[in-house]
N, C-alpha and C positions, 0 to 999 in steps of 0.2 A: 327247864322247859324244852320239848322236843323241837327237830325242826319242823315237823309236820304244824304243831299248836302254832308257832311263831308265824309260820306261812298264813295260816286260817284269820289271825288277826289282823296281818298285814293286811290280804284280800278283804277281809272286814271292815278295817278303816276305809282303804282306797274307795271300796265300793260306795259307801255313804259318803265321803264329800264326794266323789262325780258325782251319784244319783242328786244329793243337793243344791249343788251348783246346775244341774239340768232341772229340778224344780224349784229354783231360786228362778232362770229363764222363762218359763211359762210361767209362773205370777208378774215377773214385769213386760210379757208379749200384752196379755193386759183381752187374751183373747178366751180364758178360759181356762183355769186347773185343771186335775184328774179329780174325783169327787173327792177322796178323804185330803186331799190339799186345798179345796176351794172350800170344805168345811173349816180347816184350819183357819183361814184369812178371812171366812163369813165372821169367826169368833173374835178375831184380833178386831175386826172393823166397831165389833157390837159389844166388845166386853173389855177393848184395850188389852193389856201383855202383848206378848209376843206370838207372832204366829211359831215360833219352835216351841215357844210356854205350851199353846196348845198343843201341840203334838204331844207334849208328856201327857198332860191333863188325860187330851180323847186316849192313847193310847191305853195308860191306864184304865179308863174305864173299860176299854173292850177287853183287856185282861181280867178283868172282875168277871166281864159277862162270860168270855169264855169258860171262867173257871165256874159261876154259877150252871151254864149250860150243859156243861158237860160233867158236872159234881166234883169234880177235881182242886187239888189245889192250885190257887193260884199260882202264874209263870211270872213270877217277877225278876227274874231272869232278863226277861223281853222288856223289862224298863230300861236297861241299858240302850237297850237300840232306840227306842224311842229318846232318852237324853241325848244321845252320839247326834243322832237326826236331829234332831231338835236345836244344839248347840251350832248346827255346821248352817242349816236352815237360815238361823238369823244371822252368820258370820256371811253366808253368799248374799243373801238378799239386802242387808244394808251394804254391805260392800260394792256390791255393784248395783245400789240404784240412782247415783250419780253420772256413772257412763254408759247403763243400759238402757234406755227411756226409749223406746221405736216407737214414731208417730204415725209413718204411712201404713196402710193395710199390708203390703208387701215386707217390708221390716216386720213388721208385728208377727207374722207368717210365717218369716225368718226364724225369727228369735222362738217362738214355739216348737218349730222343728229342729232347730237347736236344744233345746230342753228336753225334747223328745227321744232324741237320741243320745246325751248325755244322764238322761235319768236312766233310759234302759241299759246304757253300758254300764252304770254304776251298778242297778238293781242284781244284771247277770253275776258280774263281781262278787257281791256283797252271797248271793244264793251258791256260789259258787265256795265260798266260805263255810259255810253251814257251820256259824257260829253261835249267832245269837238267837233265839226265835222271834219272828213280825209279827206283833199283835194282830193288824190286818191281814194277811196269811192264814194264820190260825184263826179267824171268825170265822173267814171262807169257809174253812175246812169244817169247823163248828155246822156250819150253816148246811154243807154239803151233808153232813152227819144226819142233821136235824131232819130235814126235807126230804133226802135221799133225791138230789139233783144233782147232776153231774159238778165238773169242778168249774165248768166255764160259766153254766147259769146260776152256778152259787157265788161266784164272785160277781157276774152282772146285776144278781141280787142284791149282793153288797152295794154294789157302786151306787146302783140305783136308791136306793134306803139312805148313804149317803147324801149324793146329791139333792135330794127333796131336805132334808134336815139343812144343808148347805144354800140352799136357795130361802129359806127364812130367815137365814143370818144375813143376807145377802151377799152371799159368798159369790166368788168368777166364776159363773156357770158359763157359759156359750161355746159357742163352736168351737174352741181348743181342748173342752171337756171331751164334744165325742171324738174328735180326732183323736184325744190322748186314750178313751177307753175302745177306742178301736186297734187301733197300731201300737201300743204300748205291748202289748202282748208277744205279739211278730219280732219287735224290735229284742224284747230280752232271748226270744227264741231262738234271733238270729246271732248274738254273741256269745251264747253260752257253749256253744264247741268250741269256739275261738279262745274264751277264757279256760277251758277246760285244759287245755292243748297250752296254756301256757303255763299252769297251775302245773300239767304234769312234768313240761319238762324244766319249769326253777324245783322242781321237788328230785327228778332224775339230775338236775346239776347238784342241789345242796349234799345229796347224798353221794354223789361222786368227791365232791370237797371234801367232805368226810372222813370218806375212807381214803386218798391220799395222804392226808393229815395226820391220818393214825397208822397211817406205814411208812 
């Protein structure tokens, strides 16, 4: 295995538990998910399993849909990322839902913009990676395909299609939703130089290691 593959895993893992442990934080701010995380827990409240059970479930399906929409074969490939998420989802969220509990509107507030910035440092991480492909990713892109709408209004497309399906489960729609589909975006925008810039130089040290090693 090269060091570049070994690096892309690494960045891969890391990136999914932060991004989960930052959406483990906004399902217990208790003030609103992002849409395909408030679908997640509409389903857990209305069908029991686990909200990372869900994640396998939805994500597969919009793997099917992608692959019906676009005639292609299915990426199931991209079930890995949804189990990885999925697995880490239920290790943060029951794990801290004993010491995370914020009562007053100001903790709650807290703990959201904690999530906030924890999921999008994960998210950059994880894209930073470009290992596995996001079923939700790839709808956007699907979607952006279909319609011929840029990539910001095919994803608010998404969000929004979400959300409405999320709200008959009775999913955490409120005010941490738009906050999250407003700033979430800024946020991965804003660490991905950051990640980029560290990605290159553990990759400029591994290969310095290297080559001393072999002389």
């Amino acid at each position: 295995m090269s060091i570049r593959t070994k690096q892309r895993i690494l960045f891969y893992t890391m990136g999914i538990i932060i991004m989960t442990f930052g959406i483990a934080l906004t399902i217990h701010s208790h003030l609103g998910t992002s849409p395909f995380d408030a679908l997640l827990v509409g389903l857990f409240r209305t069908f029991g399993l686990t909200i990372g059970s869900w994640e396998v479930v939805v994500a597969f399906t919009l793997i099917i849909f992608n692959a019906v929409a676009e005639k292609k074969k299915p990426e199931y490939f991209a079930i890995i990322t949804a189990l990885v998420t999925g697995f880490f989802i239920d290790v943060w969220v029951f794990s801290t839902e004993g010491w995370i509990s914020p009562e007053s509107p100001v903790m709650q507030l807290i703990c959201l913009l904690f999530g906030l910035f924890f999921a999008g440092l994960g998210i950059a991480i994880n894209l930073q990676a470009d290992f596995a492909p996001n079923p939700f990713d790839r709808t956007m892109l699907v979607v952006r395909k279909l319609t011929g709408l840029n990539v910001s209004l095919s994803r608010a497309l998404v969000s929004v299609v979400l959300a409405a399906i999320a709200f008959l489960f009775s999913g955490p729609i409120g005010v941490g939703t738009v906050i999250i589909t407003l700033f979430s975006g800024v946020i991965i925008h804003f660490f991905m130089p950051y990640v980029a810039k560290v990605d290159a130089s553990m990759t400029e040290g591994s290969i310095k290691k290297r080559k001393a090693h072999i002389s």
